[in-house]
C-alpha positions in Angstrom: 0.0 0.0 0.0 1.0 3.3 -0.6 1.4 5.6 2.2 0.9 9.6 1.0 2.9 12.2 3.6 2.3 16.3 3.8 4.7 19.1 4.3 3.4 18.4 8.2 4.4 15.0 8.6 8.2 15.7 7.2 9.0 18.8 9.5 8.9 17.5 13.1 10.1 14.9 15.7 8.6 13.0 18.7 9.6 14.3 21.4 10.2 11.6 24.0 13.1 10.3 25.9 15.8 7.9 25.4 15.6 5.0 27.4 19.0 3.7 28.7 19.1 -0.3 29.4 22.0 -1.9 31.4 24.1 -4.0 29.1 24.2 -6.6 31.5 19.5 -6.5 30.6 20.7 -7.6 27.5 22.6 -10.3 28.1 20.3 -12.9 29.8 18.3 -14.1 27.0 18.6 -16.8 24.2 17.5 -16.8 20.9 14.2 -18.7 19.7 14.6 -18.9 15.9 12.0 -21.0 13.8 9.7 -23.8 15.7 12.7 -24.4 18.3 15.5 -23.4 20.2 19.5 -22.4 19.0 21.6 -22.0 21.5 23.1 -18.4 21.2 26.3 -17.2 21.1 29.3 -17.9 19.3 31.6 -19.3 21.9 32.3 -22.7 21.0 31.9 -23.9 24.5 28.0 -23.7 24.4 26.3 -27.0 23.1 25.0 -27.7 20.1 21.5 -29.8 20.6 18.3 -31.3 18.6 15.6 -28.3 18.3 13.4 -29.4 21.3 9.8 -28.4 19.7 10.8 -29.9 16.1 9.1 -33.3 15.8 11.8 -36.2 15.4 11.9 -36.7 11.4 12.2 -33.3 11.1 14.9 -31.7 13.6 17.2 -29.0 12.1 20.9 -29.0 13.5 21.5 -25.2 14.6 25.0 -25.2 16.0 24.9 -21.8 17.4 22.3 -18.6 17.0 23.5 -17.9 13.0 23.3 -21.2 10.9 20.2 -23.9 10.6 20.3 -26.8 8.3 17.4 -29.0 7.3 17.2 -32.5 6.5 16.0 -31.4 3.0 19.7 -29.7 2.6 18.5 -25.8 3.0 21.0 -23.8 4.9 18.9 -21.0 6.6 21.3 -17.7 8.0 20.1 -15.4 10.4 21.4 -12.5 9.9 21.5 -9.8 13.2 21.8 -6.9 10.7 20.0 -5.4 8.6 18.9 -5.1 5.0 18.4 -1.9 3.5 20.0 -2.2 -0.1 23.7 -2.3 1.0 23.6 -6.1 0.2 24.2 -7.5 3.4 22.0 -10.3 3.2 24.6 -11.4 0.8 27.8 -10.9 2.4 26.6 -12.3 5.7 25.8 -15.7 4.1 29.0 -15.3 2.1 31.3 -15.1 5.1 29.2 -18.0 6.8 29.3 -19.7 3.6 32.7 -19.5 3.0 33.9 -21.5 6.0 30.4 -24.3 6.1 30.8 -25.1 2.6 27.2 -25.8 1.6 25.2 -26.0 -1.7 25.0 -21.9 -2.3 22.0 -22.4 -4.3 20.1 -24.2 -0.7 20.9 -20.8 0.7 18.5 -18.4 2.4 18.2 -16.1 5.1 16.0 -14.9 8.0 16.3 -11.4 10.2 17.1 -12.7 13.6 15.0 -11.7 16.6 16.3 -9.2 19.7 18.9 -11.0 21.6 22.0 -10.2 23.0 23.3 -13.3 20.8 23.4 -10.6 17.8 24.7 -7.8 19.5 27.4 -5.6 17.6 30.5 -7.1 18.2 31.8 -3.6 19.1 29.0 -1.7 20.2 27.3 -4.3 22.1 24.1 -4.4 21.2 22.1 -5.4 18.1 21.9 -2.4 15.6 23.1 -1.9 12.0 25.3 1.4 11.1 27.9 3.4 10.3 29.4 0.3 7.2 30.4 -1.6 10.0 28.3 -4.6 9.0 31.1 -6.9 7.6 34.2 -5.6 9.4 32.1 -6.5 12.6 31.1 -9.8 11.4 34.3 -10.9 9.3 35.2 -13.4 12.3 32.5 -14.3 13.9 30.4 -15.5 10.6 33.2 -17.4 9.5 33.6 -19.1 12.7 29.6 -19.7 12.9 30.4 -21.7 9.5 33.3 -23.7 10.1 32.1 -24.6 13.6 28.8 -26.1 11.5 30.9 -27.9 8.8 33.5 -29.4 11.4 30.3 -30.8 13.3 28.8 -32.6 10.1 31.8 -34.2 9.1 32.5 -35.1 12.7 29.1 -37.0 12.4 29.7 -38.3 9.2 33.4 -39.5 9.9 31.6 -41.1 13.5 29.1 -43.0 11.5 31.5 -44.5 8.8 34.3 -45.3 11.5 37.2 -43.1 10.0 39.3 -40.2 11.0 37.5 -36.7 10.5 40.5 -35.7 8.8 40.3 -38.1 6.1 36.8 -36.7 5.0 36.2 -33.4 3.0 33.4 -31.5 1.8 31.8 -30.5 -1.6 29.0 -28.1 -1.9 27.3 -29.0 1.3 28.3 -33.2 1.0 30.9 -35.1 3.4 33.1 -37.2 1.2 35.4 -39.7 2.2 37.7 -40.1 -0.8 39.1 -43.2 0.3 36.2 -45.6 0.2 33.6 -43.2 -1.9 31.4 -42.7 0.8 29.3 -39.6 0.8 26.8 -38.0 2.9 25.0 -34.6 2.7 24.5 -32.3 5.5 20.8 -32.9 5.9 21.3 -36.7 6.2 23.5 -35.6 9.3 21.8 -33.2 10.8 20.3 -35.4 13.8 23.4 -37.3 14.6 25.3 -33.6 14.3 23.0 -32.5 16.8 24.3 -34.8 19.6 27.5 -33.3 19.4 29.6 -31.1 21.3 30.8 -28.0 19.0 34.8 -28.3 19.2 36.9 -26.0 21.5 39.3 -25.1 18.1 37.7 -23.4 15.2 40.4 -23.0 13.0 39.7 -20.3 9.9 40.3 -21.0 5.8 43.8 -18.8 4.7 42.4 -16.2 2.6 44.5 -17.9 -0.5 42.3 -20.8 0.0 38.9 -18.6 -0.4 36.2 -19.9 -3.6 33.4 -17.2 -2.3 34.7 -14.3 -0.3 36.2 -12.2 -3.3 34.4 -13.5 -6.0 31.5 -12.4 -8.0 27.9 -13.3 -6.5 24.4 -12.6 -7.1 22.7 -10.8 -3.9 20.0 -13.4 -2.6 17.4 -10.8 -2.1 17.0 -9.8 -5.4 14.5 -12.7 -6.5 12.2 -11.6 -3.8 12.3 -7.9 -4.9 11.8 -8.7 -8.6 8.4 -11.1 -8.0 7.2 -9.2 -5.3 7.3 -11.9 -2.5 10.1 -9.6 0.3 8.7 -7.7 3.0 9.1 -4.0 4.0 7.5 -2.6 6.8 4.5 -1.0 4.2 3.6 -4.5 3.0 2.9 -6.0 6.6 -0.7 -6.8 6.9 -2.5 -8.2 10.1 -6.2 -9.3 10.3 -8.8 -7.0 11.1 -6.1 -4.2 11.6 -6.5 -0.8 11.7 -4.8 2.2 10.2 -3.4 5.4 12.0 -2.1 8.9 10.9 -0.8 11.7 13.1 -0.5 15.3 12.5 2.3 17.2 14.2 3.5 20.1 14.8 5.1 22.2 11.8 8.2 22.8 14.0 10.6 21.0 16.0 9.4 21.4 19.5 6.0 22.7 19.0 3.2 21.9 21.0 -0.5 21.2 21.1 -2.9 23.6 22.3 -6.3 22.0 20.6 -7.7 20.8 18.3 -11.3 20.0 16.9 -11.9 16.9 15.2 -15.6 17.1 14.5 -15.0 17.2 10.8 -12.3 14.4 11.1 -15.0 11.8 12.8 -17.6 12.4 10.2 -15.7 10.7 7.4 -16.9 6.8 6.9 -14.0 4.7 7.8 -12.4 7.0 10.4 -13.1 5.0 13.7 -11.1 7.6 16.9 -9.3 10.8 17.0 -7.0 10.9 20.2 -4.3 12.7 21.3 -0.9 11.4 21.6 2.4 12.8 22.6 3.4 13.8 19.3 0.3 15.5 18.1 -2.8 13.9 17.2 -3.9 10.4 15.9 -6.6 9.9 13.3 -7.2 6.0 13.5 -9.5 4.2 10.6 -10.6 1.4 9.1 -8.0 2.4 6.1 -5.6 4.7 5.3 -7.3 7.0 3.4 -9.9 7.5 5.7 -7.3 8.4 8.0 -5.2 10.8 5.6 -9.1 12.2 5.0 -9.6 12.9 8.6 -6.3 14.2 9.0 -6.5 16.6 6.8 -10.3 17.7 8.2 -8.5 18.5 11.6 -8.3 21.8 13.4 -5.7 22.2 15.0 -4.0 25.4 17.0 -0.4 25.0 17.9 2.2 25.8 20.1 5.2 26.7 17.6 7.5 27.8 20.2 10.8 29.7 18.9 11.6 27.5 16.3 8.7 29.3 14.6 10.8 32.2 13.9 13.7 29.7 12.7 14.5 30.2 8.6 17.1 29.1 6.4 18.6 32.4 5.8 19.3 33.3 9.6 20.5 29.9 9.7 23.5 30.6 6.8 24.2 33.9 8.4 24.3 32.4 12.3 26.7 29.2 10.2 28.6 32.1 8.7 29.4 33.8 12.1 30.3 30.1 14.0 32.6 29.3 11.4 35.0 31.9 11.6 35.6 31.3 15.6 38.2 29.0 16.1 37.6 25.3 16.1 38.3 22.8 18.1 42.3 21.0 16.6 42.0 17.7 15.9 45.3 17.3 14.4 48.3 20.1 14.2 50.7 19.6 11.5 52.7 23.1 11.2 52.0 26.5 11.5 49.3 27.4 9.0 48.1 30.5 10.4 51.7 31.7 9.6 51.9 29.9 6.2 48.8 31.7 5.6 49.6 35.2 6.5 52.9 35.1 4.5 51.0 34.0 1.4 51.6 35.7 -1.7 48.5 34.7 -2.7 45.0 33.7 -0.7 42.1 32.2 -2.3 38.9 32.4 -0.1 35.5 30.6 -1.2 32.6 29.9 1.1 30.1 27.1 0.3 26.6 26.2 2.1 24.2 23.7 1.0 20.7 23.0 2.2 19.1 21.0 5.1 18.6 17.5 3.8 16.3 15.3 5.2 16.8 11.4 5.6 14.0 11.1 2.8 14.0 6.8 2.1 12.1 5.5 -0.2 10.0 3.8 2.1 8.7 6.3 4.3 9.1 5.1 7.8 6.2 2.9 8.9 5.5 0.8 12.5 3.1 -2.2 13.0 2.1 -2.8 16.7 -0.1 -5.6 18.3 -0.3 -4.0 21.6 -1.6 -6.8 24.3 -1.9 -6.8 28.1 1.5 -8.8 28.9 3.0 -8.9 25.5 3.8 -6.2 22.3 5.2 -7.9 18.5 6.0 -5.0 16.7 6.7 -5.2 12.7 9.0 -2.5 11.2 12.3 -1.6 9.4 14.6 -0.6 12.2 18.5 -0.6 12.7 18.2 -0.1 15.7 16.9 -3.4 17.2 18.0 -3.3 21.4 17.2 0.6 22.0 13.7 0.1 19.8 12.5 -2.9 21.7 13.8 -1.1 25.2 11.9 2.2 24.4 8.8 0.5 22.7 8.7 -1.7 26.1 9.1 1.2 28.2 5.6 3.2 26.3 3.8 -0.2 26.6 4.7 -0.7 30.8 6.4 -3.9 30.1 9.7 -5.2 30.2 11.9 -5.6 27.4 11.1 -9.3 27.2 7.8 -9.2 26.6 8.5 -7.3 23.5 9.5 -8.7 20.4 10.3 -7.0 16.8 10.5 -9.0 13.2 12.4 -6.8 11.4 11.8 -6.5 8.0 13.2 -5.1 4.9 14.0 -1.6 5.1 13.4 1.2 2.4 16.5 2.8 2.8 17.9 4.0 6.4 20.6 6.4 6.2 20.6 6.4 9.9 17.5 7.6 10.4 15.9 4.0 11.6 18.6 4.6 14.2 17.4 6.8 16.4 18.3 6.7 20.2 14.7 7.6 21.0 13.0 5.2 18.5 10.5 7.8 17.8 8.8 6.1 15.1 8.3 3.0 17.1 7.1 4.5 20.4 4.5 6.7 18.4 3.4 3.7 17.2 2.8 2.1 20.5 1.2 5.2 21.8 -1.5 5.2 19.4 -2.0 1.2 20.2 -2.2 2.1 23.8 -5.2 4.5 22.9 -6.6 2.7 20.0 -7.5 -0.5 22.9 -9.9 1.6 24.8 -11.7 1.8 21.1 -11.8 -1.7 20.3 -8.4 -3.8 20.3 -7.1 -4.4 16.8 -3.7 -4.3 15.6 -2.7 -0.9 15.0 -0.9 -0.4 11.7 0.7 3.8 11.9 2.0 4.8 8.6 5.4 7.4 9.1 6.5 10.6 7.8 9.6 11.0 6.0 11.7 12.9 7.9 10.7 11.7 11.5 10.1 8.1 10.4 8.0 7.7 12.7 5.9 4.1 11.6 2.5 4.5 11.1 1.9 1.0 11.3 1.5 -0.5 14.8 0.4 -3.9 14.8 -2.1 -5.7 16.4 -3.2 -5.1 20.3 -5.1 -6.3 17.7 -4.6 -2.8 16.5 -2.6 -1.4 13.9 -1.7 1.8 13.0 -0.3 3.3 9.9 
């Protein structure tokens, strides 16, 4: 569905507050991927075991929280970053891939879930910025994969009697040259399960890489061309709702009132609350709501950002810039250099505010419940969005859990500290349950990115 945004809806922020969670909050859960558990972390220490709530014939082997393997051969990779068109649910795999060895073409991959398994190998907790994506992850995929692949050929080389270093691998098959004896990794995922992973995970020389380097088409592209991948704006719950909120046409404006007689006479439009960031037109669809939205009266508080222009802004840049700045590196004297010049050339350049405009305008889907909030969206942000989206719902960070999908673009904008969009999102679920509790779907603005789509409390807001 397309979502249609105003001048309004690409000029101002949610003001709320960033909610700070101990690292140490992070770091005592595990991850539930698919219909059973993988034990998290990459430590080679923790156990590898049989997913508990997969039925016998059909147990996957997940060594650790980034790699499961069917019996049918399909190699799924959950990757703890996220996709937003820089390709990394390529290179992930590739790094994974690299060291496990499988059948590229059984490759797929899955967005993992918040847990402190994924966290940022630097930053320490799950997010996705600043092109750190692959540095961060060139070690700890490739040990992921070649702790897998040393596990199935352990199993194999059990089950035939020989030693493990007599056996090799092939595109995702065990092969022991010496008596022609082959296995594929789905065949050994159950008997790979009862292992232990090893305490040595030694790592390919980069001479001896076939897929790092090299040429590959990015795995997401199918989806994309047929239409089958998920962004935030294509998430659809039963009987949801839709939600649109107008805010203030300045940063740090305020409400005074509003009348929203007009609003509640369109067919469709089903509430018209207030929220912390302005006011919420909630309907049956979004058009309704973008009607009712735009049949608002509404008198604000524009504070003295109303008096803020581009042209005082170039003239106050203008005066700032020639104070003296703060040295990050002295090399010489070029004030003297400078003032002995022959010759000075001085030019002064300015270019406009830019907005983090993606392509997919930021979007939220909440399903608000008593003891539990899912939340649907494009974030990079995944710890400090479930933290603040748990803190606007009055529960705990556990009882909130986030798919993340595709995203539009980022930019850095689905990073932000106070997860505005998100948090909207759950406010207008918290108001749309004293109406009737649906999912809320909230669709987003540009520039705030604030997601218009809150799922299900069984409301959603877009």
């Amino acid at each position: 569905m397309n979502h249609l945004y105003d001048r309004q809806d690409s000029t101002t922020a949610l003001p709320t507050k960033t909610l700070r969670v101990p690292r140490r909050d992070f770091l005592k859960t595990s991850a539930a991927i698919g219909g059973g558990l993988c034990f998290a972390a990459y430590v080679p220490e923790l156990a590898a075991r049989p997913l508990k709530d997969s039925p016998a014939n059909d147990a996957s082997f997940a060594p650790n929280a980034f790699v499961r393997i069917a019996p049918d051969d399909s190699v799924t990779i959950i990757a703890n970053h996220s996709e937003m068109g820089q390709g990394i649910y390529t290179s992930l795999p590739m790094l994974l891939n690299e060291e496990l060895e499988a059948d590229w073409s059984r490759i797929k991959v899955e967005a993992a879930p918040v847990d402190a398994a994924y966290n940022h190998t630097v930053f320490g907790l799950q997010m996705t910025g600043g092109s750190t994506t692959t540095p961060s992850e060139w070690e700890r995929f490739r040990k992921m994969g070649a702790m897998a692949r040393l596990m199935l050929v352990d199993a194999a080389a059990q089950n035939w009697g020989v030693p493990a270093s007599q056996c090799h691998v092939e595109k995702g098959i065990v092969i022991h040259s010496a008596s022609s004896r082959k296995a594929s990794y789905g065949s050994l995922v159950v008997a790979a399960s009862q292992l232990k992973p090893p305490a040595d995970i030694p790592l390919k020389d980069p001479k001896q890489f076939t897929l790092i380097g090299k040429p590959t088409r990015r795995l997401d592209t199918p989806s994309k061309i047929n239409g089958t991948a998920q962004f935030g704006l294509d998430v659809h719950l039963p009987g949801m709702v839709f939600a649109l909120v107008a805010r203030p046409p300045v940063f740090g404006g305020k409400l005074l009132d509003f009348d929203a007689s007009e609003a509640l006479k369109i067919r469709g439009v089903r509430a018209v609350e207030q929220v912390p960031s302005g006011v919420a037109v909630i309907a049956d669809r979004f058009w309704p709501a973008k009607l009712g939205r735009d049949k608002l009266k509404i008198s604000w508080d524009e504070g003295d950002n109303a008096k803020l222009s581009t042209s005082q802004m170039l003239v106050d840049f203008s005066k700032q810039s020639a104070s003296p700045g703060t040295v990050a590196r002295k090399s010489g004297d070029a004030a003297a250099a400078l003032a002995s010049a022959a010759k000075t050339i001085t030019a002064e350049y300015d270019v406009p505010y830019l907005a983090h405009a993606m392509m997919e305008p930021l979007n939220c889907v909440v399903d608000l419940r008593p003891d539990s909030c899912e939340i649907w969206t494009g974030t990079q942000f995944e710890t400090v969005d479930r933290a603040n989206a748990a803190q606007a719902a009055g529960l705990t960070p556990e009882k909130v859990q986030i798919h993340t999908t595709l995203l539009g673009g980022g930019f850095g904008r689905r990073a932000n500290p106070a997860s505005d969009f998100v948090v909207e999102a759950v406010h207008v679920a918290k108001i749309m349950d004293a109406h009737d509790r649906r999912p809320v779907h909230r669709a987003g603005h540009a520039l705030c990115a604030i997601h218009d789509q809150q799922g299900r409390r069984r409301q959603h807001i877009r």
